[in-house]
C-alpha positions in Angstrom: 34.0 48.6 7.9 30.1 48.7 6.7 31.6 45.2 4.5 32.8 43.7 7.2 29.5 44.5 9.4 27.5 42.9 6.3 29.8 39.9 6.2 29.5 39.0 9.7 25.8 39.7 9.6 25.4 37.3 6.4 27.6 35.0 8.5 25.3 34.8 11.6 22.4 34.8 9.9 23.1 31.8 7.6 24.9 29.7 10.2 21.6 30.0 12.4 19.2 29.1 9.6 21.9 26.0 9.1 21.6 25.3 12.8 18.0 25.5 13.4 17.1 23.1 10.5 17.1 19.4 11.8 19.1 16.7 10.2 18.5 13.2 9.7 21.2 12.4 12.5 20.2 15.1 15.0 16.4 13.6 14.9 18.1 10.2 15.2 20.2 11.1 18.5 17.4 12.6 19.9 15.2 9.6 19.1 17.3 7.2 20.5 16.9 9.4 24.2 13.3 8.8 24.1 11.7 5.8 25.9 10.5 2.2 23.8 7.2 3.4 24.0 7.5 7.1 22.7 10.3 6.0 20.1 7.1 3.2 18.8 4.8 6.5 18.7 7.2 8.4 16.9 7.8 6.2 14.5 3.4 5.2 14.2 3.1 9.0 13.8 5.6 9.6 11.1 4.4 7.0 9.5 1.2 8.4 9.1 1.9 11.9 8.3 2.2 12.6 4.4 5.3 14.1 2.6 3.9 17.5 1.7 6.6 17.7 -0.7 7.1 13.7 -2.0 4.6 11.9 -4.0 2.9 9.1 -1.7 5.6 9.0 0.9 5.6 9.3 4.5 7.6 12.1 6.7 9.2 8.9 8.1 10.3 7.6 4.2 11.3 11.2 3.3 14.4 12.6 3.4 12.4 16.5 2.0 13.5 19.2 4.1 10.1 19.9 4.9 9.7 16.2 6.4 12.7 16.5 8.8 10.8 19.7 10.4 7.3 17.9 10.5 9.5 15.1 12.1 11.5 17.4 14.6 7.8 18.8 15.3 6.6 15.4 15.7 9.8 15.1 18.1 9.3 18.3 20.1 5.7 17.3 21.2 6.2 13.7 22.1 9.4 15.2 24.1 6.1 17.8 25.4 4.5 14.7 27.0 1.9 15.4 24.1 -0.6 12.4 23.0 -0.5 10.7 19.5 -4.2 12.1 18.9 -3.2 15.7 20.0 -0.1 15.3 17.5 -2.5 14.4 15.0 -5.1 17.5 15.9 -2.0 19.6 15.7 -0.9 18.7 12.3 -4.9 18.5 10.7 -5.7 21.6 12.4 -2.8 22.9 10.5 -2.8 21.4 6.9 -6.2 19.8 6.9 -6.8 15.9 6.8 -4.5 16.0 3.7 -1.8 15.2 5.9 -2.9 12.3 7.2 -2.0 9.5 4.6 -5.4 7.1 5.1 -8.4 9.2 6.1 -10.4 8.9 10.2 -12.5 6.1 10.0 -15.6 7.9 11.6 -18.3 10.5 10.3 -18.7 11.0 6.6 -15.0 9.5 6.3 -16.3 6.0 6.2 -17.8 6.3 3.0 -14.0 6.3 2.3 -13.5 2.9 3.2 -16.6 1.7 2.3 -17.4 2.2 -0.8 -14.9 0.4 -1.9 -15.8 -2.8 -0.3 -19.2 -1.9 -1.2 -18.4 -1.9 -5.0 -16.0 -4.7 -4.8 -19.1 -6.9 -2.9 -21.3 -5.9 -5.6 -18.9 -7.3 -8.7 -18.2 -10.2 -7.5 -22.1 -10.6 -7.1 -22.8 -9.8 -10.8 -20.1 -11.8 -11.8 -21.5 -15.0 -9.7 -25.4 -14.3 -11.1 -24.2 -14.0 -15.0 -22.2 -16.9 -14.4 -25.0 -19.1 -12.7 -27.4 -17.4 -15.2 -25.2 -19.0 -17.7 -24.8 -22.7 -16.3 -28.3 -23.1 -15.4 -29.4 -21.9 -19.1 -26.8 -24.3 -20.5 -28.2 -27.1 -18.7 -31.8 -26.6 -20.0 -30.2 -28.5 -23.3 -30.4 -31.3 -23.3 -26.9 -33.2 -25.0 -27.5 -35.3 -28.2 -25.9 -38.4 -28.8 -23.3 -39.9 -31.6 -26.2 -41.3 -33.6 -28.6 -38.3 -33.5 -25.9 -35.9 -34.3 -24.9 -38.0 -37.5 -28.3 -38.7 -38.6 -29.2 -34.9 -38.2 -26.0 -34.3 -40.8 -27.1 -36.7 -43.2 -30.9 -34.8 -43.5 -28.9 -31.9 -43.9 -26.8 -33.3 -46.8 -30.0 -34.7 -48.4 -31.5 -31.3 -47.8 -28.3 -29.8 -49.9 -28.2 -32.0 -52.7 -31.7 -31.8 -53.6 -31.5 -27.9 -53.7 
């Protein structure tokens, strides 16, 4: 009797954990109830939340486990009447801005994005000096001619066969 209590337990409590974990096609169906507009959202959102178990995905390219909750989260809140930025304070508030896959562009988050720009602005700056640098030196010289050029070899020669 105490086996078949434990069975039965074991049962229930594994069949629930099986229930309660989304699936690709129960997110699916319940996306497809949602409006154009929150079905766009849900996809923006997704898109923007990083895997925390796949390397440089999106919970929207992932098929992780862990995805499909942060998706039926995702889900649950738009279905909440929630807004994409409260989505978004939800899930930072939670696992930091590391789940956001392109940092805020405000406060000391812009150096993010510009510093890149910066750097890239200041190469291609270099590059254009060294190469002006480089024209405008080789245009001091002046080019000789046919003649000047032979009759510069020939002192040479004579130079030679003397030593």
């Amino acid at each position: 009797m105490k086996q078949c209590i434990f069975w039965l337990g074991l049962w229930v409590s594994v069949s629930t954990v099986v229930q309660a974990a989304p699936t690709e096609a129960s997110l699916a169906v319940r996306v497809e109830q949602l409006s154009r507009a929150k079905q766009v959202l849900y996809q923006q959102l997704s898109d923007e939340l990083r895997c925390p178990t796949c390397t440089g995905l999106s919970v929207l390219q992932s098929d992780a486990p862990f995805s499909l909750q942060i998706r039926a989260t995702v889900l649950e809140q738009l279905e909440q009447g929630k807004s994409a930025a409260e989505i978004r304070d939800f899930f930072t508030s939670r696992y930091g801005l590391w789940i956001l896959r392109s940092p805020p562009v405000e406060g000391i988050h812009l150096l993010a994005w510009f510093i890149p720009t910066v750097i890239a602005v200041v190469g291609a700056l270099a590059v254009w000096i060294v190469f002006w640098r480089r024209r405008r030196s080789s245009m001091g010289e002046r080019t000789r001619s046919r003649e000047e050029l032979v009759a510069l070899m020939q002192q040479e020669l004579e130079k030679r066969r003397r030593a």
